[in-house]
BATI-871339 format. One record per residue (C-alpha): x, y, z. Coordinates in steps of 0.001 Angstrom, whole numbers, plus 524288, in hexadecimal, padded with zeros to 5 digits. Example, Ala and Ser with C-alpha at 12.3 -4.5 7.8 and 13.67 -1.06 7.14 Angstrom:
BEGIN
8300C7EE6C81E78835667FBDC81BE4
END
This chain:
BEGIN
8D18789D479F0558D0EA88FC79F2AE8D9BE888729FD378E14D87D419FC8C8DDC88718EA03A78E7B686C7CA0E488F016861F9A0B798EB7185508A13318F3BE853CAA20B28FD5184919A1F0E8F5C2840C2A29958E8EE84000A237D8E00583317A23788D904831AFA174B8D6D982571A0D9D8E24D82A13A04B58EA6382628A11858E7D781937A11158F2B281224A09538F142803E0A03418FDA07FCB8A01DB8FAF77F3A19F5D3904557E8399F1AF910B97E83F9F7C890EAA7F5989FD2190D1D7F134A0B9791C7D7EAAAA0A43922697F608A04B791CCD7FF9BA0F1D9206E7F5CCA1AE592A3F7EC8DA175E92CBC7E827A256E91F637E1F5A284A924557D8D1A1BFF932287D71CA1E6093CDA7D804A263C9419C7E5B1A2094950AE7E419A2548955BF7DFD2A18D394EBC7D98EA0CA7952447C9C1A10F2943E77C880A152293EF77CD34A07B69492C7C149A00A8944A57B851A0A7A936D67B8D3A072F93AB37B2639FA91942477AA9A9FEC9937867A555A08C6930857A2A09FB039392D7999D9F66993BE779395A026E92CB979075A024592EFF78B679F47F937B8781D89FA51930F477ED7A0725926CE77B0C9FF2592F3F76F289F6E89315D779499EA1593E1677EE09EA3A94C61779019ECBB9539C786DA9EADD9543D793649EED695D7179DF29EB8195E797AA6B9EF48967F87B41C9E7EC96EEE7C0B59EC3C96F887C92E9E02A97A647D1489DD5D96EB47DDBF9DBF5969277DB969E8F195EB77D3F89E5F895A057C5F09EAF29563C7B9B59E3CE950977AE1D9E95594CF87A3339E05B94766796289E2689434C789D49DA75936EF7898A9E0B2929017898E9D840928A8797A29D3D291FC37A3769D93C912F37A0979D026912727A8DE9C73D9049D7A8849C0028F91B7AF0A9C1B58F1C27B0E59CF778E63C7AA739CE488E11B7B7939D6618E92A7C2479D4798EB767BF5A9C6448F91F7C35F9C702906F27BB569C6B29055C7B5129D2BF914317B9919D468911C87C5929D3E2909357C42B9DECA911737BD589E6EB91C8A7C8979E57D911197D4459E570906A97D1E79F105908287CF529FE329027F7C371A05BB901957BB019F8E1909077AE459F6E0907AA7A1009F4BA90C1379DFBA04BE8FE507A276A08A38F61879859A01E88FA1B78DE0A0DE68EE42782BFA0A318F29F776BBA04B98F7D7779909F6CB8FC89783819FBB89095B789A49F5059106F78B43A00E690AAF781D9A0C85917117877CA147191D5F79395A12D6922AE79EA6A1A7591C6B7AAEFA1108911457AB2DA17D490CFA7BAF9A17E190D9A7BAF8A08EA915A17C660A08F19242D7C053A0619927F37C0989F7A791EA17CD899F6DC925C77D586A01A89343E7CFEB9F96592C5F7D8CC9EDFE927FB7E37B9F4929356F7E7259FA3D93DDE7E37F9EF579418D7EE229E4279407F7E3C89D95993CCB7D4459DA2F93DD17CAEB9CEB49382D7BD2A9D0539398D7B0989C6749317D7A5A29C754934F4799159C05992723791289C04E9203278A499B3F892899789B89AC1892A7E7978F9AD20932427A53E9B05B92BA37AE179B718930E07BC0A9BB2992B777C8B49C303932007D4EE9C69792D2D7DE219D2C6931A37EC1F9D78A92F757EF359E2D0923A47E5289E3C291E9E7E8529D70391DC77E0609CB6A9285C7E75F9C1D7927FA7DB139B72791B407D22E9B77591D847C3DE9B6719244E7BF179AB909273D7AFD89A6A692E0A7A90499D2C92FA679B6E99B9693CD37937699FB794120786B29996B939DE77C1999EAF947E3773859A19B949EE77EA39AC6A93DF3778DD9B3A79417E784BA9BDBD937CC788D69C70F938DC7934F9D2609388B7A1309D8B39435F7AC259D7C3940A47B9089DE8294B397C40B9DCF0948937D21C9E7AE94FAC7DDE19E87294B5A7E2B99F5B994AC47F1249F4EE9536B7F655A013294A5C80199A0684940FD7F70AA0D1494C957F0FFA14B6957327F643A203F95FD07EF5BA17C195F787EA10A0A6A96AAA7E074A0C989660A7D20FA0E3696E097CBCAA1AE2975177C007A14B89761F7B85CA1FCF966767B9A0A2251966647B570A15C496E857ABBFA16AE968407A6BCA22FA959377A890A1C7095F1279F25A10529641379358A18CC95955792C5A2113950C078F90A153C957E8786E5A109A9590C77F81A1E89949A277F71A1DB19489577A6DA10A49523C76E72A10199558476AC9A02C4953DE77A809FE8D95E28780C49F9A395EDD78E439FC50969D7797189F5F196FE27A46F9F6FF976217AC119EC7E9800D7B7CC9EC8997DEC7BC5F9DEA198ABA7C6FB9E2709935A7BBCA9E65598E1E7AFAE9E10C98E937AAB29EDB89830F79ED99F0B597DED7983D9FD599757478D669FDAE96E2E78839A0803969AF77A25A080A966F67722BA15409638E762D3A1348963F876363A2284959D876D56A24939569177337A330995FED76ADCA399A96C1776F7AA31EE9698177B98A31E8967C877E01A420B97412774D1A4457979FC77F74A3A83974CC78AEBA411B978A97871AA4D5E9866D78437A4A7A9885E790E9A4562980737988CA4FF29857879203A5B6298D5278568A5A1F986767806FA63F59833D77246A634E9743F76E2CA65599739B76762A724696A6F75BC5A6DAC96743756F8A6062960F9761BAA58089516475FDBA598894BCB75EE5A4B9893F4D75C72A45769343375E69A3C4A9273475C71A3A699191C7642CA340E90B1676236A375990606755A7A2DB78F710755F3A28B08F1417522AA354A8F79275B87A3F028EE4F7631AA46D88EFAF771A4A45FC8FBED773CFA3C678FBA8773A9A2D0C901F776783A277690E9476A0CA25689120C77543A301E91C8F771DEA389592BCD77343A39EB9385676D37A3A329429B77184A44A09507E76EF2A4A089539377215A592C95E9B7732AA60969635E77691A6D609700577C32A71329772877E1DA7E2197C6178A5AA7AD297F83793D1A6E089767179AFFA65CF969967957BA63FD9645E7936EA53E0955A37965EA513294FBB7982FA45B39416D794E0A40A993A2F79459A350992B97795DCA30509293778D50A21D69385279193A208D9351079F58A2398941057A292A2E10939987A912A39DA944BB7B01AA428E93AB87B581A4BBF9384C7A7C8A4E98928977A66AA517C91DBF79B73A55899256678EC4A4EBD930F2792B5A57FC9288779483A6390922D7786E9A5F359316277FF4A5EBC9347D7862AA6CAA9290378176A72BD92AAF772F2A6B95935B777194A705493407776D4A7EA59284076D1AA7EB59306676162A7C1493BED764D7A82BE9334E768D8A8E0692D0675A08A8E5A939737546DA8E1493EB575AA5A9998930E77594EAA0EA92FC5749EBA9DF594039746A8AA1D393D6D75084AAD489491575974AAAD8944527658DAAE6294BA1768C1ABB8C9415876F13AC7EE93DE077E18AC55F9426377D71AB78193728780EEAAD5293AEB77FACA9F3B93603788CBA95DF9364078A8BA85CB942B27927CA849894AF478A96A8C3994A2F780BEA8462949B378857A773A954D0791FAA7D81961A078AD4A76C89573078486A6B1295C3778549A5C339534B78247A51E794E58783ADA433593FDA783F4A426993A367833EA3689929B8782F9A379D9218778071A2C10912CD786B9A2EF19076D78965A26D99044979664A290D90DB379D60A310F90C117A9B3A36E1917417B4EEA36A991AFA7BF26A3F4C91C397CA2DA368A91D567C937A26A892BAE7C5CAA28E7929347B983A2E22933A87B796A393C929EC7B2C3A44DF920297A9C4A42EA913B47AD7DA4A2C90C1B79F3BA47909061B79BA5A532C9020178DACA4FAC9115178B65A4CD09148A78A95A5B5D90CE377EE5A5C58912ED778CFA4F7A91F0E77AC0A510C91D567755FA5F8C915A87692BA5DE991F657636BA54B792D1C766A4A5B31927A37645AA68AD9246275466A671B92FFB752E0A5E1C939E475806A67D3931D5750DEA739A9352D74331A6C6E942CB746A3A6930945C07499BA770E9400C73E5EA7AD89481A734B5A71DB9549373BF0A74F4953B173F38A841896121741FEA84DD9615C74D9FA7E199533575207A831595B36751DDA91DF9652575A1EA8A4195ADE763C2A85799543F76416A92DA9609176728A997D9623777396A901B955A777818A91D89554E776CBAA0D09632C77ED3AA11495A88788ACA992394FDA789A9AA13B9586B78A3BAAE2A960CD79512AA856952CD79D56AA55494F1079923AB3E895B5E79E7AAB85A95A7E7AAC7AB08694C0E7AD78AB4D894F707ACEFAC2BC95AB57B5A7AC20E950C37BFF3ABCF5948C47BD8AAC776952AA7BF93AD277955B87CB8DACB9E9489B7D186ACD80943FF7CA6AAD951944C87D8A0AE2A2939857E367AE44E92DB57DA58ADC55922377E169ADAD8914C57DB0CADD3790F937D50FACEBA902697DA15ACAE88F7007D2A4ACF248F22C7D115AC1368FF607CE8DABAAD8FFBA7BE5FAB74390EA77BA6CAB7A7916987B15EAB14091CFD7A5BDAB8C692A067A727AB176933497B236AB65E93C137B243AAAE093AA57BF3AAA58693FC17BB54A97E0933F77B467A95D192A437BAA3A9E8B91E6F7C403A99AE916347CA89A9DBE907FE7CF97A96969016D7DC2AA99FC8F5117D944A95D68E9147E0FFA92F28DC6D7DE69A9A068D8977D477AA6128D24A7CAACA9A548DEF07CC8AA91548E55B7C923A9CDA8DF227BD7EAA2158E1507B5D6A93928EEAE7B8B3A94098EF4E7B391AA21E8EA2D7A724A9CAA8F0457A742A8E898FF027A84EA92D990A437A0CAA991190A137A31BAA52C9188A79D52AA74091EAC7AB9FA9F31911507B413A9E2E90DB47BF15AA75E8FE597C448AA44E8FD907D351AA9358EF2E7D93BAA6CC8EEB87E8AAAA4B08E12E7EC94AA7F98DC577F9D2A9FCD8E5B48009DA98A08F3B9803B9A9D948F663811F8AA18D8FC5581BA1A967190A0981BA1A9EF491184823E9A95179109C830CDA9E3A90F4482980AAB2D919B882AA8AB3BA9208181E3DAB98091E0282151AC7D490FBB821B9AC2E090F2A81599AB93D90BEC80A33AC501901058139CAC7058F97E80C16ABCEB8F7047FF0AAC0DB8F8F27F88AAB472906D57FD1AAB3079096A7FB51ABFAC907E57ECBEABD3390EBE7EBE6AAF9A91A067F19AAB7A391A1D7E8B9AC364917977DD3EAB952923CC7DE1FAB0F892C1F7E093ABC98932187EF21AB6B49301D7FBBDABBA592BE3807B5AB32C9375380FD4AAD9093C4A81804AA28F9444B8176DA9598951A781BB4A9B5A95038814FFAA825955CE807C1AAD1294BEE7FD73AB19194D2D7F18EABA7A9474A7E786AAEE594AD37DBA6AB8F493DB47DC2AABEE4939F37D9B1AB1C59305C7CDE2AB33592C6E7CAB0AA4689354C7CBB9A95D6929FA7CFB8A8D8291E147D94FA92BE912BB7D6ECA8866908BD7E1BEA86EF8FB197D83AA836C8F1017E0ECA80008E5277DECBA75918E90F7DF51A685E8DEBD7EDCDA65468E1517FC1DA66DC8DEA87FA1FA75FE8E96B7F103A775F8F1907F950A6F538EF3D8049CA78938F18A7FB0CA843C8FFF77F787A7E439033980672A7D2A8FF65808D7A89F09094E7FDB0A8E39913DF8022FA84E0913F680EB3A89D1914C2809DEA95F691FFC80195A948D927F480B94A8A2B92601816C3A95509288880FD8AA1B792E3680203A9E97936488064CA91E1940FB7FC99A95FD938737F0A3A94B6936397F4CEA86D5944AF7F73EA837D947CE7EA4BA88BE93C1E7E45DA8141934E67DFC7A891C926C17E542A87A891EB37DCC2A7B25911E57DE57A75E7909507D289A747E8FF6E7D261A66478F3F47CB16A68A68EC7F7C7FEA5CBE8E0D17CF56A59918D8957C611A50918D8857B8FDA508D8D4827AFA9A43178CEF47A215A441F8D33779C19A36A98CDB6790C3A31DB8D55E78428A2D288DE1C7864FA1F9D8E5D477DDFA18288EE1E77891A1F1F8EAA87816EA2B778E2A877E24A38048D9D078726A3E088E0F0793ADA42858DFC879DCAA4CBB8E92B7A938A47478EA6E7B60CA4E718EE737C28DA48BE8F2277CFF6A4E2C8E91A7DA14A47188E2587DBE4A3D0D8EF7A7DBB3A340B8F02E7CDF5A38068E2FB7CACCA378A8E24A7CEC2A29658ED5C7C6FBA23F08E9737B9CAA2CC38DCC87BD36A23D88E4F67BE88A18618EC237B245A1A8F8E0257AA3BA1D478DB027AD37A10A78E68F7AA4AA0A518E3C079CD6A10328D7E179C03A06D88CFB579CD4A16628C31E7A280A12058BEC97AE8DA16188B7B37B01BA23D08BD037A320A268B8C4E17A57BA32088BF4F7ADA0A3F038C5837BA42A435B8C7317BCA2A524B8CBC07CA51A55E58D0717CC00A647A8C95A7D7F2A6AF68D45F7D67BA76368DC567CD96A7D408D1BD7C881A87698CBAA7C1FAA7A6F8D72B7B8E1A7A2F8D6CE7AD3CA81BB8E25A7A8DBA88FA8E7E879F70A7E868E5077A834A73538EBF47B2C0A791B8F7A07AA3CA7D938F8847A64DA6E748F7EA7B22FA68958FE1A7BDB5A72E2907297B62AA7CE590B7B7A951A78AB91A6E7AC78A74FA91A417A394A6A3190ED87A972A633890BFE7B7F9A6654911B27C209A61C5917617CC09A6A0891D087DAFBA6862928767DE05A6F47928557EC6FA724C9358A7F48DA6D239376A80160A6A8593C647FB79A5C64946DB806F8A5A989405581290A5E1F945BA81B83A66589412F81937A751393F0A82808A7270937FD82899A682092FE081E9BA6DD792CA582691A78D192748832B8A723691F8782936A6A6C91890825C2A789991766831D8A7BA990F488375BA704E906E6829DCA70DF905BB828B6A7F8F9080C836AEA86338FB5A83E6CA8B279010D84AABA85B59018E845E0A77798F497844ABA70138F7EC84FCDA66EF9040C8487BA625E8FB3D83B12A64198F21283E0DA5B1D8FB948439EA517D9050C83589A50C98F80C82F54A4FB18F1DC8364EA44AB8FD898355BA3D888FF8A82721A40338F0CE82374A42298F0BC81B84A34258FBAF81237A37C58F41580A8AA42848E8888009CA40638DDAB80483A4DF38D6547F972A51EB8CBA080047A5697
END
């Protein structure tokens, strides 16, 4: 009798369960590392970016984008047309590939000649992800003389390219993409008209001349943009309707780009701004990255701030306005600031696919060496108003001062004795204040050296921080290493439903630095679970972060247009599409160096300022419970961290085991 053979367990490991997502696969399967997934404006917008390239670029003087009756959105321009022959390597309608395959596009190819020498597509994944996520897409190109149409569902080609020729008086030439985005991939398939709205006007402020149009098919009903006036306009606009406050000086304009000669920036990269300051009312900020709108702000808004502390700074230091004990700092004078920013740079780097922060470290610099002598000079021509600016700004920094030392007073009684090894701060605002728990004596003696010291407390953890999940709190100071954490921050241990006394608080953000491997991993669980089980309160009010020092580091050679770079990434993710990108450049392979951090004691102290703790350039991961249940959270701890849990251990990790990359 023979016997069946069982069934393979659900679980198993074998080479049938590794899955390769081809195409547009990866999009489909994880929209949200593409796109905002809230509602499908991001999808319309990444055409539209297109043809606002087009006309950044001096070819196209329209745009139009259409609300049709079915659902569906059209935006044409008059631009050059999508090319539509051959790939001279792919051998297919080089269309086609531009609506089929991620991270292709004419915005990589950044050398001189160049389709796009400035453009804000830069992960070759816009019009693609619009495919992938749309039930049907038609596009028409009008180029040579020609017709040219394609249909997609669902990212696939559905009708292959087809042309006829149009009358040569109708000399047309352009782009017209029409997307129905299909509503399962989005919370809401609605498109927020006043977004919209807002997206439209904005690029037509940053392309003067442009006019951009939008059309109700339902109603008839049209708006066009058009600004002759450009920044300026628009923020006296904005302001009037945010605040009606009136600026308190002049507005502060300018604009200017890197020429042939300039040492360390591509010709051409740059930016053109508008400033002003207001006594009171809402403040208006918004920024912009080769007319990408970035509403996380980023580098080329860290870059204005410090500009135009830097001047305004001099100013006040050379007319000796500054009164005694008074130390201004970069937010009071960008505290009552207004501005449109709108950078132009070579080779921008995003936060994220959907491009709202802009990570660019070199754009700190740019953005700060132009505004910062240009606003110097104007002070100096028009003193009056630079004493009118001063006096703002020294009302700002008194009114901190005063705020600070209220704080203080507040938790001046019982102070426990700081830890020998903790290295303060000199500030005692805790709005600003932070502190790093750092791991290892070397980690910690680079970050001593690498930070400010006016807002930066170093703390170095020796060994690994006791598993405190099952300790009990009369136990915790035990364990030296907590101990100090504890007396460092200024807040007692205690639990989820209790009621701390946060005013001995003594820093706003508590970074966990550990190396960027599996034993700095282990050394930011240990710290979680420390701070979820006996300092839950400082998470809820969010104040615990994670710093993300790099792991690798690539030395790339000079291209194009492009000095020598140092670029850092993350992991191996990063690593690979930096790679990617370089060859994209036409760099030849080998040509640039890779660097890979074994830990943070590798760093020296400016490397690791640029990369982990300079605000303006690191990137840093607020701890939240994101809308889990404090609840659920806490079994979750329990199974990973409790002694009496390996059975149930081992079970969540064979089960989830595949999902995580081990650096080991």
């Amino acid at each position: 009798m023979a016997t069946k053979k069982p069934a393979a367990a659900a679980s198993d490991y074998s080479e049938a369960s590794i899955r390769v997502l081809k195409g547009l696969e990866p999009v489909k399967q994880r929209p949200g590392m593409y796109t905002r997934t809230e509602n499908p404006l991001h999808i319309i917008q990444e055409v539209i970016d297109n043809a606002s390239d087009e006309a950044l670029g001096g070819h196209c003087k329209n745009i139009v984008v259409t609300l049709n009756a079915d659902g569906s959105v059209s935006v044409e321009d008059d631009g050059r047309g999508i090319p539509v022959g051959l790939h001279p390597e792919e051998k297919v309608p080089t269309v086609e590939i531009v609506f089929t395959r991620l991270h292709a596009g004419g915005k990589f190819d950044k050398g001189s000649g160049g389709a796009y020498a400035f453009s804000g597509g830069l992960h070759g994944v816009g019009v693609s992800v619009t495919n992938a996520l749309s039930s049907r897409l038609e596009i028409s190109v009008w180029r040579e003389a020609g017709m040219h149409t394609m249909a997609f569902a669902h990212g696939d080609v559905i009708e292959k390219l087809q042309t006829r020729p149009i009358a040569r008086d109708e000399k047309k030439s352009g782009t017209r993409v029409t997307a129905w985005p299909e509503a399962k991939y989005f919370d809401s398939g609605v498109i927020p008209q006043a977004e919209l709205q807002r997206l439209l006007r904005s690029k037509a402020v940053l392309l003067p001349g442009v006019t951009v149009t939008l059309v109700h098919a339902k109603t008839g009903e049209r708006q066009t943009w058009k600004y002759e006036q450009g920044l300026r306009g628009y923020l006296i606009e904005s302001l009037a309707q945010a605040s009606h406050a009136e600026p308190l000086i002049p507005l502060f304009e300018g604009e200017q780009y890197a020429g042939s000669e300039s040492e360390g920036f591509a010709e051409g990269e740059g930016a053109a701004w508008v400033v002003a300051w207001t006594e009171d009312g809402n403040v208006v900020r918004e920024s912009y990255v080769n007319l990408i709108p970035t509403s996380n702000g980023g580098t080329h808004e860290s870059g204005l701030r410090e500009g135009l502390y830097g001047a305004v700074k001099s100013f006040v230091e050379l007319h000796s306005l500054l009164p005694k004990g008074v130390k201004l700092l970069p937010e009071d004078v960008f505290a009552r600031v207004s501005f449109v920013l709108s950078a132009k740079v070579l080779d921008p780097q995003f936060q994220g696919q959907i491009k709202e922060r802009l990570n660019s470290r070199d754009a700190v610099r740019l953005v700060a060496s132009f505004t910062k002598p240009a606003l110097e000079l104007w002070l100096h021509e028009h003193t009056d108003y630079g004493k009118k600016l001063a006096e703002l700004v020294i009302k700002q920094a008194q009114t901190r001062l005063r705020s600070a030392q209220k704080v203080e007073k507040k938790k001046s009684s019982g102070v426990a004795v700081l830890p020998g090894k903790l290295t303060d701060c000199e500030s005692n605002d805790i709005t600003r204040n932070e502190i790093f728990l750092v791991e290892g004596d070397s980690a910690g003696g680079s970050a001593k050296m690498g930070r400010d010291k006016e807002f930066q407390a170093i703390l170095p953890l020796r060994g690994k921080v006791l598993n405190s999940w099952e300790t009990e709190r009369d136990r915790l100071f035990a364990n030296n290493e907590i101990h100090d954490i504890a007396v460092a921050i200024g807040v007692d241990p205690h639990g989820k439903n209790d009621s701390p006394d946060l005013s001995g608080l003594r820093y706003g953000r508590i970074c966990i630095l550990s190396d960027a491997d599996v034993d700095g991993s282990h050394i930011q669980v240990l710290l979680l679970t420390l701070f979820f089980k006996h300092f839950p309160k400082l998470i809820e009010k969010g104040h615990i972060c994670i710093a993300r020092p790099p792991l690798y580091r690539v030395d790339a050679p000079a291209r194009g247009k492009k000095p020598i770079q140092k670029i850092y990434a993350l992991d191996e993710g990063e690593l690979s599409a930096i790679e990617d990108k370089l060859r994209k450049d036409g760099v030849k392979e080998n040509a640039w160096s890779i660097s890979r951090f074994k830990g943070l004691g590798e760093m020296n102290a400016e490397q690791l300022w640029e990369t982990t703790m300079n605000p303006d350039t690191r990137r840093l991961l607020p701890v939240a419970l994101n809308g889990f249940d404090i609840d659920v959270s806490e079994a979750r701890f329990t199974m990973l961290m409790g002694k009496g849990e390996a059975a149930a251990r081992r079970s969540w990790i064979e089960e989830h085991g595949n999902d995580a990359e081990a650096d080991i």
